[in-house]
N, C-alpha and C positions, 0 to 999 in steps of 0.2 A: 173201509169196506163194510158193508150192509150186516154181514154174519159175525162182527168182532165182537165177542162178550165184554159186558160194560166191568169195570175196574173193581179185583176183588169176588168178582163170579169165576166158581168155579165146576166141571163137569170131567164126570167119571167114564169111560171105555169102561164097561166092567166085563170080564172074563172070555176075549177073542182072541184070536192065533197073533199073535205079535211075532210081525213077518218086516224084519228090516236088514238085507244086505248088507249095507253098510259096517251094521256092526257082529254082523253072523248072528243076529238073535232070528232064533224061530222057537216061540215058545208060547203056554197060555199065560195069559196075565192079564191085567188091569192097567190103563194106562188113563191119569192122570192131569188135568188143564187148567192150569192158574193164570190170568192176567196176559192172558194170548199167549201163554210160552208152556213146554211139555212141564211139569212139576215133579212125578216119579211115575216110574212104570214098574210096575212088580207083580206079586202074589200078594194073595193077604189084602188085611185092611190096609188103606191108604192113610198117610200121613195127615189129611185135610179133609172131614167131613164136607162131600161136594153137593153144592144147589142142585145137582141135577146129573141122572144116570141113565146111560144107554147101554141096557145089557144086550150084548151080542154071542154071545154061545155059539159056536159053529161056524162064527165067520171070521175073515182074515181082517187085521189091523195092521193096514203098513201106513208109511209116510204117505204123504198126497203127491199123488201125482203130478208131474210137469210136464208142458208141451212146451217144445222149443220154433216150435212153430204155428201157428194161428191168426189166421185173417178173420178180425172182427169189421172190417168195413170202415169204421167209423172213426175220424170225419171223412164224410161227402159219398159216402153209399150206405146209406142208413136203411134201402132199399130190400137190400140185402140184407143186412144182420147190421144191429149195434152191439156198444160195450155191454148195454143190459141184457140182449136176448142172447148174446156171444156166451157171456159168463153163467149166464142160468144152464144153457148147457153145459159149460165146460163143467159147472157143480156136477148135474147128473150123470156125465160121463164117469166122473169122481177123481176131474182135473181143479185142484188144488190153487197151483199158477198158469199162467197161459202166456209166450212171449209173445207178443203183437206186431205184424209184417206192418211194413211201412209203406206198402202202395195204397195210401189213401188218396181222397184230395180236401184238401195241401197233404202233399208226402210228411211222412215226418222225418224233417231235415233242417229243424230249426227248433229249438230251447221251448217257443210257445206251443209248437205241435205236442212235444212230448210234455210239456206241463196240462195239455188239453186232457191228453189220453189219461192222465194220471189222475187231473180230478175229476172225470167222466167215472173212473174205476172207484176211486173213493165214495165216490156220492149215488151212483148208479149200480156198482159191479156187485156181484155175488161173489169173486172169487180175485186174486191177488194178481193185477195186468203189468207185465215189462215189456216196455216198448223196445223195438226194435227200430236204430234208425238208417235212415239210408247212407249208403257208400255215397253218391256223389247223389247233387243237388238237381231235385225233381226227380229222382232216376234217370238221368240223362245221360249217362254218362261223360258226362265231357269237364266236372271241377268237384272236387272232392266238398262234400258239406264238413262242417266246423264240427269234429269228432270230441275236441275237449270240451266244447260247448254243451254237446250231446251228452254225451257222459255225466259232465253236471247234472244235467236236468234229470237222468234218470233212466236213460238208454243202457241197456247191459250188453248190446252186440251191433253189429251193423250190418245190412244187406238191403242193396236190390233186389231183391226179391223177385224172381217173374221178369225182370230185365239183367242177363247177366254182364259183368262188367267186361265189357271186348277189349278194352284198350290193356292191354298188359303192362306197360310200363304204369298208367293212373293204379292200377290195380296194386301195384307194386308200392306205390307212395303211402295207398290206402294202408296196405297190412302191417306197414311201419308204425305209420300213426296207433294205428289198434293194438299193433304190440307195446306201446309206450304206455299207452292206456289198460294194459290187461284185460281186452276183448280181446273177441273172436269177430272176424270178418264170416258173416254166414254163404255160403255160394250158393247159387242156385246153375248148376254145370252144364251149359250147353252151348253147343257153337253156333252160335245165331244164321250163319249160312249153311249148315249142314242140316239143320233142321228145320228150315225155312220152311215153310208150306204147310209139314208134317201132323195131321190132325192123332195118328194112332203110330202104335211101334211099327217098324219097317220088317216085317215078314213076309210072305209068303200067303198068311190071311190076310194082310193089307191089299195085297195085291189080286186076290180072289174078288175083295168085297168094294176093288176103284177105288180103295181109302189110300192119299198119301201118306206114306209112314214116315215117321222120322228112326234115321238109324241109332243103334245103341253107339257109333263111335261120334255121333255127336254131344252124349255127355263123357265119352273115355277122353277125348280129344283135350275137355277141359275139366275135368279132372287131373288129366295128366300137369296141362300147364300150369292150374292153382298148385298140386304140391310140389312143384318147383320154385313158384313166388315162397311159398312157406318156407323152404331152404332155401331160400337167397335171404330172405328179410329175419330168418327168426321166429316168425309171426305164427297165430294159432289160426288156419284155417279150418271151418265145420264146414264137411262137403251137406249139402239140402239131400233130402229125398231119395237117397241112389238109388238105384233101379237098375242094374245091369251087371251082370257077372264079371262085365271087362273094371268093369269099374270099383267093383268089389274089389280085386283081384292088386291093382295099383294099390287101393287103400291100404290093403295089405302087406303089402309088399314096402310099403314108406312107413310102414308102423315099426314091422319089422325091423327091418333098417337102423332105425332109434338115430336119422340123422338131425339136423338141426333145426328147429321148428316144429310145430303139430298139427297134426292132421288127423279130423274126428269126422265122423259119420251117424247119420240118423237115416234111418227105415220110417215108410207110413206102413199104418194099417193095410191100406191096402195094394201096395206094393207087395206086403209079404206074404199076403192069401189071395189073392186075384189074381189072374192072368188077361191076357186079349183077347180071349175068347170070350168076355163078359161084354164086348160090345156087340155082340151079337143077341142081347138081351140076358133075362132073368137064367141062372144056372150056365149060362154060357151059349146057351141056343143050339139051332140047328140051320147051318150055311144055309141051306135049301129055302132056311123060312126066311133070310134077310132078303127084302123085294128093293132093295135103293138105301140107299144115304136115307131118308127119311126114316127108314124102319130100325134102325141100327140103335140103340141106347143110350144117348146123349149123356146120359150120366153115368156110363161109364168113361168117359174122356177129362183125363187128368193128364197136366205135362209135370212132370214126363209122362209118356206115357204105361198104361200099364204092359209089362213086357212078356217073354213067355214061361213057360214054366222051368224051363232050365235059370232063368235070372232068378226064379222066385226061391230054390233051392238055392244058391247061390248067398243068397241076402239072408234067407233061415240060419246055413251054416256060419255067415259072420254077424250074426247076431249072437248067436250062441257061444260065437269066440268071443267076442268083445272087439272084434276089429268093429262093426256097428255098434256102437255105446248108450245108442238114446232110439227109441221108440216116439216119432212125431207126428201129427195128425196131418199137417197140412190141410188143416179144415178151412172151406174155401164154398161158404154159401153163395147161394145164386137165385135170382129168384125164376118163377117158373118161366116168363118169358126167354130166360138166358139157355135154356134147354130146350125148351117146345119150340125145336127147330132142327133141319137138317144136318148130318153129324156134322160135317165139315167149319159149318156157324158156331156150333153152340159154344158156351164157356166152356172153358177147361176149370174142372176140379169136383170135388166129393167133401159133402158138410158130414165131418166124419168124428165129432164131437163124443157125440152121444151113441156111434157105435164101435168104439176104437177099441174100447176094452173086451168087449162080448168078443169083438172080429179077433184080436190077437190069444186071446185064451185060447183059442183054437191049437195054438202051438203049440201048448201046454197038455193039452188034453190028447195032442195027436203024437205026445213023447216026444217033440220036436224042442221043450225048453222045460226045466224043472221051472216050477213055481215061483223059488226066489230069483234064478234068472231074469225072468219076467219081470219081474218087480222091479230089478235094479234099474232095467232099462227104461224105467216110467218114471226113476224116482232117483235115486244117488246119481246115475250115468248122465243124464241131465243139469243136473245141479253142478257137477265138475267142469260142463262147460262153459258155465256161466258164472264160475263161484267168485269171480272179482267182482261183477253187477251185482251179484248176492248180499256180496260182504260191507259194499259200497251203501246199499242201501240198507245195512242190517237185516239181513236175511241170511246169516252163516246158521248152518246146522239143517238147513232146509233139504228135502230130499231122507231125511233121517227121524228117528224115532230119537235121539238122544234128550236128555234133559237138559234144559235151556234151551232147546230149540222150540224154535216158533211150530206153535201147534196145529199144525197142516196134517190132517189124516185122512183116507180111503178107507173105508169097510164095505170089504166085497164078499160076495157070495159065489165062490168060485165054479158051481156046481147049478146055480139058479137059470132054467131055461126061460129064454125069454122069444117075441114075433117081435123084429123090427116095422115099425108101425112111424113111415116119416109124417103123419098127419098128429101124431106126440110129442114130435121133438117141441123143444123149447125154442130150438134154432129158427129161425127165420128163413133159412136156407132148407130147402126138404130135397133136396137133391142128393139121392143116393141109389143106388146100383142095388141098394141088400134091401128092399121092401116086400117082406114077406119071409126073410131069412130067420131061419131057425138058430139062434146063439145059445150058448152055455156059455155062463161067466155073467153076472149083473153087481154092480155097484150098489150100495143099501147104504151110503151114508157118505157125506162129502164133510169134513170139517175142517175151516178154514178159520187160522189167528183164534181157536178154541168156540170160536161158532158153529152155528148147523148152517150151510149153506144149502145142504139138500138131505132128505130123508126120504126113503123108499117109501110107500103104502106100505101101514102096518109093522113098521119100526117103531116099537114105543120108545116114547122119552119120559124118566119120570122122575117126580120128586125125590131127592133121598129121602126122606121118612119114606116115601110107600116098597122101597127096597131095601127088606130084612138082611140086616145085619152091613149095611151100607153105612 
């Protein structure tokens, strides 16, 4: 990767909130980077006079964040976003890793796809890419791709992605295999004929504004049947995206339980602060001013879709439990022809990269999640669902602040207002719903394998000699 520090360099954190779940540290201190891996975090002078100090006073030092979900495009919609423009956002976001969805073209469902994506990430990336690959070949559902192939080469999970797998008994073969392998089958939960048509959630406003909706029991329905396969196989199912209090509500309910098998969950962004009233435009609109399908907000249409505010309470409180474990972007650029179109056409999804952090702060700020909650959900709670890919590829300790662990850190400013401004992003994608949105919470430093992958304006970096007593 672009940002790794060459052999022998080494860089100081000096004096920010060392804020890491995992190990209950919440404290000030100084934290430490030798030869890509954490060196010591503490008080006090450092064991290793360092090349080079980013003093941070007043802001938070956690682990780097992970996304368990991210569509970089590339290969074959490079249109949209590549591995380069993918990852310089996920830096400014102050995402760390990113796992990479497999609907490209060629899917990735074969050894050379994922060896592509890997040295596309090596040679081009800002930031550390795990390929995800598909359940069955092309997404087609109809013959399972070569999963220990997969694995090999560098895949940490599996999913069709945006196609979910219908065939229940295929499905059932798949989570066998992934459990032999120590993956996760990722789901994306929907029942392909229940939801058929459905451009927005199936309410009440769907039906005011001639939008077909799709119902919430079209992902309860498979939900239900994935953590069934989980207890029949064993296997670790990770449900995608929830979005639905029914479905909250099962996850729960099988966690509880503690029967045979696992079953994990990830929330986006904006799942958990949005409702469907944002296709109605900017702030949620007013019915009266939507004139047609034309005038409706294209970029707020994400599948699932966004649901109402009873769901969005719902996914708050099992975030907060832990029945939701991971915080995922589901970032999903487009480019403008894919939206400057009547809502019913346009793509589904939100390039949510670079506003994922400002959007869920909000939680935090509105006493909906303490601070380190948050954090886990970006960083340890992620990492556990993938810690065989992790481990496979030497990346144990990721998600954490521990020494020996690969030197992945976020320094954010939890407090810092920012104007989402899509005409900034780095993304390629400028499709989002929040331009113009007032956030608290900004990222001020992304460091990946002990590089600077991104630096705020106005983050000095400097020599130790020019910082007394370094």
């Amino acid at each position: 990767m672009a940002p790794t520090q060459a052999e022998g360099k080494t860089l100081l954190i000096h004096e920010g909130r060392l804020l890491d779940p995992s190990q209950g540290l919440d404290a000030v201190g100084s934290l430490l980077f030798k030869d890509g891996r954490i060196e010591w975090w503490g008080q006090g002078e450092p064991p290793v006079k360092p090349n080079a100090v980013i003093s941070v006073p007043g802001l938070v030092v956690c682990p780097g964040f992970i996304d368990l979900h991210c569509h970089l495009r590339e290969p074959g919609f490079e249109d949209k976003e590549t591995i380069a423009t993918g990852t310089r956002a996920a830096a400014r976001g102050g995402f760390t890793t990113v796992c990479s969805m497999a609907n490209t073209r060629p899917t990735v469902d074969s050894r050379a796809t994922v060896e592509l994506v890997l040295h596309k990430a090596r040679t081009e990336g800002s930031v550390r890419v795990l390929p995800v690959a598909c359940v069955t070949q092309g997404q087609q559902g109809k013959q399972l791709a070569e999963f220990g192939e997969l694995a090999e080469a560098g895949a940490v999970a599996y999913s069709d992605d945006g196609r979910p797998v219908a065939d229940a008994r295929l499905l059932r073969h798949a989570l066998e295999y992934a459990r032999a392998l120590g993956r996760p089958v990722l789901e994306h939960c929907e029942d392909p004929a229940l939801a058929a048509g459905g451009v927005m959630n199936e309410s009440a406003l769907a039906h005011r504004l001639g939008l077909k909706g799709m119902p919430a029991a079209a992902e309860e329905a498979a939900v239900a049947r994935d953590i069934a396969l989980a207890e029949l196989t064993g296997a670790h199912v990770h449900i995608q995206h929830v979005s639905t209090a029914g479905a909250v509500e099962l996850v729960r309910r099988e966690q509880q339980s503690r029967r045979v098998g696992t079953v994990t969950a990830e929330a986006t962004p904006h799942h958990l602060m949005l409702t469907e009233a944002l296709v109605l435009g900017p702030k949620g609109g007013d019915i009266t001013a939507a004139l047609g399908p034309g005038a409706y907000d294209a970029n707020a249409k994400v599948n699932p879709p966004l649901r109402a505010q009873a769901d969005v309470e719902a996914l708050r409180q099992a975030l907060a439990e832990g029945v939701i474990q991971a915080i995922a972007t589901d970032h999903a650029p487009h480019t403008l022809a894919d939206k400057l179109c009547e809502f019913d056409q346009a793509a589904s999804g939100i390039s949510g990269l670079e506003t994922a952090f400002g959007l869920v702060m909000g939680l935090v700020h509105a006493s909906v999640l303490d601070l380190p909650t948050l954090v886990a959900r970006l960083t340890s709670g992620p990492a556990r669902i993938i810690e065989r890919g992790l481990a496979d590829q030497g990346l144990s300790g990721l998600g954490s602040l521990r020494v020996g662990a690969p030197a992945d850190v976020t320094v954010f400013d939890p407090n810092a207002e920012w104007t989402v401004d899509p005409g900034q992003f780095a993304s390629k994608g400028k499709n989002t719903p929040l331009a113009g949105w007032r956030l608290k919470g900004r990222v001020m430093a992304t460091i990946v394998g002990g590089g600077i992958a991104y630096a705020a304006p106005g983050l000095a970096v400097q020599k130790a000699v020019e910082v007394a007593g370094a």
